[in-house]
Structures are given as structure tokens and as C-alpha cells.
N, CA, C and O atoms as a Tripos MOL2 file, in Angstrom:
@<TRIPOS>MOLECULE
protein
  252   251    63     0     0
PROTEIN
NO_CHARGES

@<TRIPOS>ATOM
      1 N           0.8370   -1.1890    0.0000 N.3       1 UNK1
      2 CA          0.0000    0.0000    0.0000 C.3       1 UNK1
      3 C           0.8810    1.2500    0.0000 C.2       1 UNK1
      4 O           0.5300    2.3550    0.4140 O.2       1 UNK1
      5 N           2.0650    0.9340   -0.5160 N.am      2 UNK2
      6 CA          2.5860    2.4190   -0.9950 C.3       2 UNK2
      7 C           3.1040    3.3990   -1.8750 C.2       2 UNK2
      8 O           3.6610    4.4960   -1.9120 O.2       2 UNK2
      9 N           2.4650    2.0910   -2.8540 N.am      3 UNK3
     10 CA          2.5780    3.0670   -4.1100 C.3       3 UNK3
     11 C           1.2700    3.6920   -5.3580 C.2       3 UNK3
     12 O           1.2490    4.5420   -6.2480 O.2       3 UNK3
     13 N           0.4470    2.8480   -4.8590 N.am      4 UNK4
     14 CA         -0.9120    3.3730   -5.0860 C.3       4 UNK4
     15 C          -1.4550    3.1050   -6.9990 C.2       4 UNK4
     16 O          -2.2920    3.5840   -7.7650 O.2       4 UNK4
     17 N          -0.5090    2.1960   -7.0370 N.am      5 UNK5
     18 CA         -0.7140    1.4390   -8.8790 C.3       5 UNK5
     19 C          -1.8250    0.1810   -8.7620 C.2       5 UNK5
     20 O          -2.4980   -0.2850   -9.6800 O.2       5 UNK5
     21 N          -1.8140   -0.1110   -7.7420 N.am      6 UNK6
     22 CA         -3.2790   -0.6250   -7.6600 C.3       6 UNK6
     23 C          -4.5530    0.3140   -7.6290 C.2       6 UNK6
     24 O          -5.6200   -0.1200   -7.1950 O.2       6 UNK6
     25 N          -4.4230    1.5960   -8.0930 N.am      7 UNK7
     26 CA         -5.6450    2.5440   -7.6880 C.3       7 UNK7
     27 C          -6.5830    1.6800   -8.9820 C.2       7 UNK7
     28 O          -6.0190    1.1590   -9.9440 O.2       7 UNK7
     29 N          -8.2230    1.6560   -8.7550 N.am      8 UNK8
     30 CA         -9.6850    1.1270   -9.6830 C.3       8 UNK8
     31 C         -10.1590    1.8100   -9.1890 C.2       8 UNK8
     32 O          -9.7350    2.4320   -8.2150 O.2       8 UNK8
     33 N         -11.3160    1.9190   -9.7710 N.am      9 UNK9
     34 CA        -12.7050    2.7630   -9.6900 C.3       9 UNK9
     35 C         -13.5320    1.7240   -9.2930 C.2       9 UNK9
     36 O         -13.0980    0.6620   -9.7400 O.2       9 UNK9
     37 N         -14.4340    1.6030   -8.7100 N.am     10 UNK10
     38 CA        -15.4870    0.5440   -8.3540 C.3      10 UNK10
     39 C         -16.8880    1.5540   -8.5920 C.2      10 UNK10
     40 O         -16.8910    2.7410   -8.2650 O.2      10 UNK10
     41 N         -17.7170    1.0600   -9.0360 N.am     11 UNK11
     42 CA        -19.2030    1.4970   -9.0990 C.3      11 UNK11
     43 C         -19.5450    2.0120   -7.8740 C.2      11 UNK11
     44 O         -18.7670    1.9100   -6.9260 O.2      11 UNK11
     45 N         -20.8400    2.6690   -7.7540 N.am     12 UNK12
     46 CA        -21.0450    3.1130   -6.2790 C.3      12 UNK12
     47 C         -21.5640    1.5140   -5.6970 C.2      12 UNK12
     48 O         -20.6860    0.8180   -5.1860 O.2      12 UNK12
     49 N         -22.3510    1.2040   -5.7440 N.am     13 UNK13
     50 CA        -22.6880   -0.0060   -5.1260 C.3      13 UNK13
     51 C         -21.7300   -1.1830   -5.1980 C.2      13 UNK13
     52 O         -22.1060   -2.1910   -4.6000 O.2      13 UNK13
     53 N         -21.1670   -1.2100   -5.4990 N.am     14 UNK14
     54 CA        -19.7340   -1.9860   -5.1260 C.3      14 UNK14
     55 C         -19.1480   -1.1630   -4.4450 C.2      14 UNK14
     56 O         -19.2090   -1.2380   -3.2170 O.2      14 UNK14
     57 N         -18.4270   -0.1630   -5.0830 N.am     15 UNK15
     58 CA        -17.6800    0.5730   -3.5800 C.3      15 UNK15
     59 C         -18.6070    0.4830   -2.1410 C.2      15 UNK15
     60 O         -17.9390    0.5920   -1.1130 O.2      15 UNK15
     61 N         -19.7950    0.3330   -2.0040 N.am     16 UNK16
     62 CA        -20.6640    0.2950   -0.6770 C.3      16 UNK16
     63 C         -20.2030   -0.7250   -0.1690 C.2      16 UNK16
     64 O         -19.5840   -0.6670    0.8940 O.2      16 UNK16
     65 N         -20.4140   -1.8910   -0.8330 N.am     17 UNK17
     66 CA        -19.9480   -3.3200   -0.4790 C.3      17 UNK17
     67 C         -18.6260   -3.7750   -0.3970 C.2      17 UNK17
     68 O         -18.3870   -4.9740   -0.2520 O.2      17 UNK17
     69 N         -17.7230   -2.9050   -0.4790 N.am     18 UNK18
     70 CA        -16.2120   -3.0950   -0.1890 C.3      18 UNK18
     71 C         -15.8200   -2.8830    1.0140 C.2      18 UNK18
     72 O         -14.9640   -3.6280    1.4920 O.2      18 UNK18
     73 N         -16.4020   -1.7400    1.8220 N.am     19 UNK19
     74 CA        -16.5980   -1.0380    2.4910 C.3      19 UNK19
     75 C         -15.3290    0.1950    2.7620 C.2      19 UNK19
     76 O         -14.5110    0.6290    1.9510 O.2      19 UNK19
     77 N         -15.5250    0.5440    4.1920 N.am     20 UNK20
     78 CA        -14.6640    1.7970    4.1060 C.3      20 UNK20
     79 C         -13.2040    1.6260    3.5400 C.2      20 UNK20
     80 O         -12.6180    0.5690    3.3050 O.2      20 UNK20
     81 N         -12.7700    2.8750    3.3800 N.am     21 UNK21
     82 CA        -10.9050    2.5100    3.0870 C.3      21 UNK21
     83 C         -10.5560    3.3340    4.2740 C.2      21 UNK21
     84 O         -11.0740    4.3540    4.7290 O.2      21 UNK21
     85 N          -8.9460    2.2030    4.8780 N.am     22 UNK22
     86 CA         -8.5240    3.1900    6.1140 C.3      22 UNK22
     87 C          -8.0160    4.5350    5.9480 C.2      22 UNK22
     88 O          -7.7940    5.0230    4.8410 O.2      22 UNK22
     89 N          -7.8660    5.0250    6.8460 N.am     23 UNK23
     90 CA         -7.1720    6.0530    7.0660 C.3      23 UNK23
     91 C          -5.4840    6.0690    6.2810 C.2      23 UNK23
     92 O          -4.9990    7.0470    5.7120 O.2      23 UNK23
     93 N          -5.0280    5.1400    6.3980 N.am     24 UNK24
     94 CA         -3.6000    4.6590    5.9350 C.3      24 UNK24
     95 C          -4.0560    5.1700    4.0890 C.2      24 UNK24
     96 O          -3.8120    6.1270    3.3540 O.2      24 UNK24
     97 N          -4.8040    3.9100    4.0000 N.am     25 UNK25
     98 CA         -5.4850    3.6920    2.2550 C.3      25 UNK25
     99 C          -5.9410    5.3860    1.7400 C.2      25 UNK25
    100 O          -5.8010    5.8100    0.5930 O.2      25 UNK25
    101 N          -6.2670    5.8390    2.4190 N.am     26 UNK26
    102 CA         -6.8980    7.2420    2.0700 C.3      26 UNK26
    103 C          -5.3980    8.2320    1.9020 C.2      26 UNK26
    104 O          -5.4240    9.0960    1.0250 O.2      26 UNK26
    105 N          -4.5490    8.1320    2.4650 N.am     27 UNK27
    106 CA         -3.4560    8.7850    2.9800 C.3      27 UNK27
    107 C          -2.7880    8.3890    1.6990 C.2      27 UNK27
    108 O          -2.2460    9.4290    1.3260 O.2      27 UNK27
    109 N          -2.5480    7.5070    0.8740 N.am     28 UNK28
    110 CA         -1.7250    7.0270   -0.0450 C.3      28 UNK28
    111 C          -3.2390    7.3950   -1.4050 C.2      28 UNK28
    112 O          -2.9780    7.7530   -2.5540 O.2      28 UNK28
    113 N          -4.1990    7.2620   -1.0640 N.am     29 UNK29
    114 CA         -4.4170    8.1040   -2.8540 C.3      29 UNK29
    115 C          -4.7750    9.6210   -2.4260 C.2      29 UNK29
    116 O          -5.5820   10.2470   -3.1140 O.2      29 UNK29
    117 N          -4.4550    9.9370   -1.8190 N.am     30 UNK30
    118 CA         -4.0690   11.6920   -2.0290 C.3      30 UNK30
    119 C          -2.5860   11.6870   -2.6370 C.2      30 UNK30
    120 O          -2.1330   12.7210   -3.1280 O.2      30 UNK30
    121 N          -1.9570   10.6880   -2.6030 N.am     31 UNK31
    122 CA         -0.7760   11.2850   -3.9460 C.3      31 UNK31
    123 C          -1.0200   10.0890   -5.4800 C.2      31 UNK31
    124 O          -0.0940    9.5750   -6.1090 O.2      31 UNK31
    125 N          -2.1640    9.9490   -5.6950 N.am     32 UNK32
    126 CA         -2.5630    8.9120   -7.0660 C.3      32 UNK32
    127 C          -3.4150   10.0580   -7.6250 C.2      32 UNK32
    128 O          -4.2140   10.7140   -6.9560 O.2      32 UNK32
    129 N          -3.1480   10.2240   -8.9470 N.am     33 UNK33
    130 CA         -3.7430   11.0390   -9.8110 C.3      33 UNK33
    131 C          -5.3880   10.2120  -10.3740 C.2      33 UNK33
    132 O          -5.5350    8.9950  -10.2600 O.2      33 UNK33
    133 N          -6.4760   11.1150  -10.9540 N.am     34 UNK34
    134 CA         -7.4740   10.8370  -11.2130 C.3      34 UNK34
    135 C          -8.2380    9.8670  -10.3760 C.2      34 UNK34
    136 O          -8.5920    8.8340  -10.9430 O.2      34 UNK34
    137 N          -8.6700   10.0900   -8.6420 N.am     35 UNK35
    138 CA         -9.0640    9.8090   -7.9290 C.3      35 UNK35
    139 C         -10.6510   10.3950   -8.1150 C.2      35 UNK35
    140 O         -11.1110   11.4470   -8.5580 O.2      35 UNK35
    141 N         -11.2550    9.1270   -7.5300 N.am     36 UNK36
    142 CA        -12.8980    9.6360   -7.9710 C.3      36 UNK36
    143 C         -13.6420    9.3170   -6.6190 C.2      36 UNK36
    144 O         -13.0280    8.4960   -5.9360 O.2      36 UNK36
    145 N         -14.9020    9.8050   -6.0350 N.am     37 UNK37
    146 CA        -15.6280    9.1540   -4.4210 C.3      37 UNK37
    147 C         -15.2350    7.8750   -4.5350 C.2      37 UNK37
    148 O         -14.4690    7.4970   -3.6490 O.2      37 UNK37
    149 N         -15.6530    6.7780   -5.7000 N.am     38 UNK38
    150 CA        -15.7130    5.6470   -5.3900 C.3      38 UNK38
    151 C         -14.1120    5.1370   -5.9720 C.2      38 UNK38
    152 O         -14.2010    4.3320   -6.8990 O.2      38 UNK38
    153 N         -12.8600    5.4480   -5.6100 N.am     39 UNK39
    154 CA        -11.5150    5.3190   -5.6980 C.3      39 UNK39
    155 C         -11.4190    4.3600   -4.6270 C.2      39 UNK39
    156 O         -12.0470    4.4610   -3.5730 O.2      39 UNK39
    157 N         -10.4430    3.2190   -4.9800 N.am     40 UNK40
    158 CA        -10.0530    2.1310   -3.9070 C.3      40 UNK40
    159 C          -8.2660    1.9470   -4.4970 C.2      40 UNK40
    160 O          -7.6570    2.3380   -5.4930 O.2      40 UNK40
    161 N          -7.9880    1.3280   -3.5520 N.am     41 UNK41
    162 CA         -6.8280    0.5770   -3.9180 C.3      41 UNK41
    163 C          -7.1170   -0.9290   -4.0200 C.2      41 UNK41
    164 O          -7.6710   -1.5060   -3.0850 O.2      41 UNK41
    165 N          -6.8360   -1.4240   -4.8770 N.am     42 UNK42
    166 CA         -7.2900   -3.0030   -5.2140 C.3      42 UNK42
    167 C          -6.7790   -3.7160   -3.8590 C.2      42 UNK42
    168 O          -7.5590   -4.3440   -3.1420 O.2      42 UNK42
    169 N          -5.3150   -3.5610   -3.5450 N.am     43 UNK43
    170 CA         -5.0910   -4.4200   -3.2560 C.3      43 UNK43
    171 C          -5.3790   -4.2670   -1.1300 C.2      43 UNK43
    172 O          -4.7380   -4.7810   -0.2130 O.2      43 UNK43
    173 N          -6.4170   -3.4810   -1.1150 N.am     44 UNK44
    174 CA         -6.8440   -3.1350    0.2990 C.3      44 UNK44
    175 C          -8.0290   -3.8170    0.4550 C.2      44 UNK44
    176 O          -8.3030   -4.3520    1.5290 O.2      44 UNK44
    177 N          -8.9910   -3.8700   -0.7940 N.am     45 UNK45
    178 CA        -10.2110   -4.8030   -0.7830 C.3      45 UNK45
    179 C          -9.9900   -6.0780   -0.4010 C.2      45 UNK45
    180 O          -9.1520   -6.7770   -0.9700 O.2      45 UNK45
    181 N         -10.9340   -6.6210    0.8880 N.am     46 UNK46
    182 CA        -10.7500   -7.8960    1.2190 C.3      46 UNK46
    183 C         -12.1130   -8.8750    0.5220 C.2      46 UNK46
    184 O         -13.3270   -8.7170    0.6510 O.2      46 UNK46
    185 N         -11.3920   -9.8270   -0.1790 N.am     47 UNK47
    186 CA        -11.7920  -10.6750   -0.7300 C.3      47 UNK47
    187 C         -12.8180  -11.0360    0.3840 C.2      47 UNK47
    188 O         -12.5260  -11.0580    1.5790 O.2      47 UNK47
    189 N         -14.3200  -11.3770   -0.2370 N.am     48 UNK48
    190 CA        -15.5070  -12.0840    0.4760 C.3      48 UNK48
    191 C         -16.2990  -12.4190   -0.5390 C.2      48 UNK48
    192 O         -16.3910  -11.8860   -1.6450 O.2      48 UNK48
    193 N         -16.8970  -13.3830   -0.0760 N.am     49 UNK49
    194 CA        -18.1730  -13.5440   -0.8340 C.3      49 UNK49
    195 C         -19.1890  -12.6960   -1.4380 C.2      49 UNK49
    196 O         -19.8350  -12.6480   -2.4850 O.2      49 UNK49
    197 N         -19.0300  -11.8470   -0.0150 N.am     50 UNK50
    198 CA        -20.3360  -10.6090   -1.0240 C.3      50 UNK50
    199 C         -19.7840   -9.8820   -1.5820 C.2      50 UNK50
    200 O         -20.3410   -8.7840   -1.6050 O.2      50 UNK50
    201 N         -18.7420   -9.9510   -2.1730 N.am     51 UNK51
    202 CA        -18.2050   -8.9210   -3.0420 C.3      51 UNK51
    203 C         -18.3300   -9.4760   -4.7190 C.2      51 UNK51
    204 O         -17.7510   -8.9250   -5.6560 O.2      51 UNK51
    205 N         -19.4430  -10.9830   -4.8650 N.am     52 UNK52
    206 CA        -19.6870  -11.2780   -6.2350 C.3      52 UNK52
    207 C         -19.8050  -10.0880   -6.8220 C.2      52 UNK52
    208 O         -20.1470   -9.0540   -6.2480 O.2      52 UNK52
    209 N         -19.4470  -10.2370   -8.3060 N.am     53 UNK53
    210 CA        -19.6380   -9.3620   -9.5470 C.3      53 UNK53
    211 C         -19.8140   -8.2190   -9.2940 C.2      53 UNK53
    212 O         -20.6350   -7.5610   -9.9320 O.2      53 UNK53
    213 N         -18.8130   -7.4990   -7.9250 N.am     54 UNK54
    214 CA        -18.6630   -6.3690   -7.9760 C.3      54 UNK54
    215 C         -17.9070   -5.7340   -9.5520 C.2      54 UNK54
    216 O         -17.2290   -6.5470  -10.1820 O.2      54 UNK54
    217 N         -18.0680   -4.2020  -10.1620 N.am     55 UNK55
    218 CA        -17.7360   -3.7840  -11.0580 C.3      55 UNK55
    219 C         -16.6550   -2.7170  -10.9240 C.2      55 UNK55
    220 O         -16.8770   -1.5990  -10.4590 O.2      55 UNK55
    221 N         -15.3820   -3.1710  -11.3970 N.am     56 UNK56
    222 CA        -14.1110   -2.3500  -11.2500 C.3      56 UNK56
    223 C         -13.4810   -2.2220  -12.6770 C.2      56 UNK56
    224 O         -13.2940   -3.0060  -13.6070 O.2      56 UNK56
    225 N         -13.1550   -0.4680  -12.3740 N.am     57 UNK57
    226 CA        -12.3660   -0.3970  -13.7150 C.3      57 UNK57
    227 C         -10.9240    0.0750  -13.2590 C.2      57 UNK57
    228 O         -10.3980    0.7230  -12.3540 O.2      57 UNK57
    229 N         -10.6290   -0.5370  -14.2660 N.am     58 UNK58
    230 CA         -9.3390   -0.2340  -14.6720 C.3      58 UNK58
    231 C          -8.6200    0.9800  -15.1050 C.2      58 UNK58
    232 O          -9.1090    1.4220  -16.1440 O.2      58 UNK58
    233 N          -7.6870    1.6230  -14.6880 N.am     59 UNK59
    234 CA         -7.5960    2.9000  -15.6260 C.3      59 UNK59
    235 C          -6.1340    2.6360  -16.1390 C.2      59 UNK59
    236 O          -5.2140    2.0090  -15.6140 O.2      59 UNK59
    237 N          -6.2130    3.3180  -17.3380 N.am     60 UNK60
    238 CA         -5.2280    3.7250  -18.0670 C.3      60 UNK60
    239 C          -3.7380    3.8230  -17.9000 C.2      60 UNK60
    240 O          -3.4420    4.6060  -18.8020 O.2      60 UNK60
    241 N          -3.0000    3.6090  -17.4950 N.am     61 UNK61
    242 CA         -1.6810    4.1130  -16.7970 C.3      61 UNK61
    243 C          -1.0730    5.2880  -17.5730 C.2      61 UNK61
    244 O          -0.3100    6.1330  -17.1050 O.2      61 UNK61
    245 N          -1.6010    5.1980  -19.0310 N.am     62 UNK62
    246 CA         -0.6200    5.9610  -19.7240 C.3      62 UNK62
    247 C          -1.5100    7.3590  -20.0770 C.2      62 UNK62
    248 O          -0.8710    8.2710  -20.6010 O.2      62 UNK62
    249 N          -2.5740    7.5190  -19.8850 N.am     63 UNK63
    250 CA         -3.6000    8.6710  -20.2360 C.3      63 UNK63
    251 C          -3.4630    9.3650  -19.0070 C.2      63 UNK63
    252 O          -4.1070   10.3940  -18.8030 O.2      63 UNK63
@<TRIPOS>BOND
     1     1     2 1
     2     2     3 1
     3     3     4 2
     4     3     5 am
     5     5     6 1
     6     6     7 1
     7     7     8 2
     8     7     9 am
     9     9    10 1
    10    10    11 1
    11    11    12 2
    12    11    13 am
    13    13    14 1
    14    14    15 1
    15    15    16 2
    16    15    17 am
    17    17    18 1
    18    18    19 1
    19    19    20 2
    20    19    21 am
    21    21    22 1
    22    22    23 1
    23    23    24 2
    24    23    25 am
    25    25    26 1
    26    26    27 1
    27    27    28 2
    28    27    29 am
    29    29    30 1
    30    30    31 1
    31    31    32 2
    32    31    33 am
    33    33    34 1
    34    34    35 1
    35    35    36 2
    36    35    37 am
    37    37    38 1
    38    38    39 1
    39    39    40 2
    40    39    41 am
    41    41    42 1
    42    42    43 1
    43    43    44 2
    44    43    45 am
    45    45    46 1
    46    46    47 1
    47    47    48 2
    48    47    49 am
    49    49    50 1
    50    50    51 1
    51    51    52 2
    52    51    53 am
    53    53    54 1
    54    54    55 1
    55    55    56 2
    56    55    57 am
    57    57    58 1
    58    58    59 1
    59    59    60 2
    60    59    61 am
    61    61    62 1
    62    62    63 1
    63    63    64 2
    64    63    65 am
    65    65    66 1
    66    66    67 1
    67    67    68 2
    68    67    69 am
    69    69    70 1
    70    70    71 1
    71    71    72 2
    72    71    73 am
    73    73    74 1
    74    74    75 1
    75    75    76 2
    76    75    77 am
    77    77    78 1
    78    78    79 1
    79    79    80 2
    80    79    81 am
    81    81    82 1
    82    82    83 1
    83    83    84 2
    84    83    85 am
    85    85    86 1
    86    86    87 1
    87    87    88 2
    88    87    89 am
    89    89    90 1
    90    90    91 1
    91    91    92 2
    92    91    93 am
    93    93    94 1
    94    94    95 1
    95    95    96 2
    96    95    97 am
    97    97    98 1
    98    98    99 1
    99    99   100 2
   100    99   101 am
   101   101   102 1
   102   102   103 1
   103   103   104 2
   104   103   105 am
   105   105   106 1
   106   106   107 1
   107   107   108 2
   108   107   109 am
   109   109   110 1
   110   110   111 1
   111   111   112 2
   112   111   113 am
   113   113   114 1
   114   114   115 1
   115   115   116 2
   116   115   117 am
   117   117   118 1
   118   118   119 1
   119   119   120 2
   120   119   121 am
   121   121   122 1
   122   122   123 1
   123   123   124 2
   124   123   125 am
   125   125   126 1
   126   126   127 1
   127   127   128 2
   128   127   129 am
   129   129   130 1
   130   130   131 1
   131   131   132 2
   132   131   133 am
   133   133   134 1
   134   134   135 1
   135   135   136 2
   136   135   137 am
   137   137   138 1
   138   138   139 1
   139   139   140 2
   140   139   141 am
   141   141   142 1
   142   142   143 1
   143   143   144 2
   144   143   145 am
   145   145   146 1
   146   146   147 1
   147   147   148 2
   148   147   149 am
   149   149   150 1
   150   150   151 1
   151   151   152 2
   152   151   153 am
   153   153   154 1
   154   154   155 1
   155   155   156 2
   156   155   157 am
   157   157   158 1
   158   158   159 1
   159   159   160 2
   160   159   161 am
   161   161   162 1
   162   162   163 1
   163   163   164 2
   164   163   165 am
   165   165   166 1
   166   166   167 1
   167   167   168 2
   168   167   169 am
   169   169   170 1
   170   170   171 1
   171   171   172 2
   172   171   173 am
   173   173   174 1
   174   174   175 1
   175   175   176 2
   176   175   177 am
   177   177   178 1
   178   178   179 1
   179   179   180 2
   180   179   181 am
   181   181   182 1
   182   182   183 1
   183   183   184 2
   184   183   185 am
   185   185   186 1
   186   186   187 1
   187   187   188 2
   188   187   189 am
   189   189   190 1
   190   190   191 1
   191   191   192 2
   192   191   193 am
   193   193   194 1
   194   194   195 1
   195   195   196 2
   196   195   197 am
   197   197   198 1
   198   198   199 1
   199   199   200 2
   200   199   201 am
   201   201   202 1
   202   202   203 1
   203   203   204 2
   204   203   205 am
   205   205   206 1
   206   206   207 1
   207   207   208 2
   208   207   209 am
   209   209   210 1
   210   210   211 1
   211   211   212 2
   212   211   213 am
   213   213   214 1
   214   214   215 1
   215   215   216 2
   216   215   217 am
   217   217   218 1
   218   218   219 1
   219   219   220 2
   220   219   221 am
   221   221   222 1
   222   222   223 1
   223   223   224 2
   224   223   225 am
   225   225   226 1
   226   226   227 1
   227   227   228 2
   228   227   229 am
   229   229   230 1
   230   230   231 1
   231   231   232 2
   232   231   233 am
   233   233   234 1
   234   234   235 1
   235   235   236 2
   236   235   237 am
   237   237   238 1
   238   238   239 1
   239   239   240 2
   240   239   241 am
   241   241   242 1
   242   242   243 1
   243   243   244 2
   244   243   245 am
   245   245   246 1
   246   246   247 1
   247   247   248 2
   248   247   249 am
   249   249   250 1
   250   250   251 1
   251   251   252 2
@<TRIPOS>SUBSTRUCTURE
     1 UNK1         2 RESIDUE 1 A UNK
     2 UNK2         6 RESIDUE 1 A UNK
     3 UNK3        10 RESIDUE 1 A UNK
     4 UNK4        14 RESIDUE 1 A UNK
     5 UNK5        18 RESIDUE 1 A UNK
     6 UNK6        22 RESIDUE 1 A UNK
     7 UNK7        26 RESIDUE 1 A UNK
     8 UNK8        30 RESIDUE 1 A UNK
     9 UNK9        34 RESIDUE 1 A UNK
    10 UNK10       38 RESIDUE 1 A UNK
    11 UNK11       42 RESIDUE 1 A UNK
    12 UNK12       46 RESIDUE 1 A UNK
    13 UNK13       50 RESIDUE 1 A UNK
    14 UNK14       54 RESIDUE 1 A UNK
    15 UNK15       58 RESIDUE 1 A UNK
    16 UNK16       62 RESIDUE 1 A UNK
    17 UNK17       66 RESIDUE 1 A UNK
    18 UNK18       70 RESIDUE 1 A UNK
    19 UNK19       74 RESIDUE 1 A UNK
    20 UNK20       78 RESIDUE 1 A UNK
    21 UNK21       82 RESIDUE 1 A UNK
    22 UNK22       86 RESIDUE 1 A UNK
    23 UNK23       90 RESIDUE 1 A UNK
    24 UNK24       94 RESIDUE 1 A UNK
    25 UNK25       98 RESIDUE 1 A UNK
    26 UNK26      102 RESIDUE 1 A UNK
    27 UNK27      106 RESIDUE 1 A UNK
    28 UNK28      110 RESIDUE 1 A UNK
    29 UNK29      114 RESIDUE 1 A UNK
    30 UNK30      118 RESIDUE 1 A UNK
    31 UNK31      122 RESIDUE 1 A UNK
    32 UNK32      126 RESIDUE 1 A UNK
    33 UNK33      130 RESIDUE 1 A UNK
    34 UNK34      134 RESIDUE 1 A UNK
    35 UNK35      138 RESIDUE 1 A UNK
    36 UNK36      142 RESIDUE 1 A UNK
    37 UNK37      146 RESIDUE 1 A UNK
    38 UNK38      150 RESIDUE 1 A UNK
    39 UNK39      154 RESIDUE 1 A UNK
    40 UNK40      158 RESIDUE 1 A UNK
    41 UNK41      162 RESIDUE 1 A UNK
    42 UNK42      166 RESIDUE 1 A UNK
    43 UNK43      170 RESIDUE 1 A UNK
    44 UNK44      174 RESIDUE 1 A UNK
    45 UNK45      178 RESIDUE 1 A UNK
    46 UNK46      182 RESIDUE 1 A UNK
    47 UNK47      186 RESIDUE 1 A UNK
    48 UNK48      190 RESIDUE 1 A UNK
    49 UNK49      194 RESIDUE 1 A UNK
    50 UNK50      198 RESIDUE 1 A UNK
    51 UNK51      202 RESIDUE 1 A UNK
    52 UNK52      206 RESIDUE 1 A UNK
    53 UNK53      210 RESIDUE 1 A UNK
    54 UNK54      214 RESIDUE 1 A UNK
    55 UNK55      218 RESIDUE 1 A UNK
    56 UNK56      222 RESIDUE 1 A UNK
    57 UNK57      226 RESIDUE 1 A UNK
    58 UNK58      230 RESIDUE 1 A UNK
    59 UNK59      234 RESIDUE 1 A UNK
    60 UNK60      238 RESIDUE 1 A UNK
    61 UNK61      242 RESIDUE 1 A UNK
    62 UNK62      246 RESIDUE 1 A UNK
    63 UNK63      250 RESIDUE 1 A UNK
């Protein structure tokens, strides 16, 4: 969690169901460019069940 190349976008209702991001996680995408409300770091999301066919995008690295 410190370099923030795992940053996705998740839908709002997936981001609901991910749930919060820490304080730490929040602290590291204030320096990731094109951050949106529903901004996560992939690799902070904990894998569960109810997180079926949540919808995450991908962004660009090079745009």
C-alpha cells in the first residue's frame, strides 16, 4: 500500500460493499492522480463472498 498502482474505480454499489478505506489507504491516494468518491486501492479490498460481480475499472496508466 505504498505506491498506489493498484488505484480502480469501483461502481457506487460496489464501492458500498467493499466497504470503508482506512485512514492509511486514504493517505496514499491523495498522492494517485485521477481519484474519484468511489476510488479504492485493489489491493486493500478484502476478498468475500459478497463482493460477487462487484464492477471495477481499470484505468489507463498511460492517459
Amino acid at each position: 500500500m505504498a505506491c498506489g498502482t493498484c488505484h480502480v474505480i469501483l461502481d457506487e454499489q460496489s464501492y458500498s460493499r467493499a466497504g470503508e478505506p482506512s485512514r492509511e489507504e486514504n493517505s496514499v491516494m491523495d498522492t494517485v492522480f485521477n481519484v474519484t468518491p468511489t476510488s479504492r486501492l485493489s489491493c486493500q479490498i478484502v476478498v468475500a463472498d459478497s463482493l460477487d460481480n462487484i464492477r471495477v475499472k481499470l484505468l489507463d496508466p498511460w492517459a
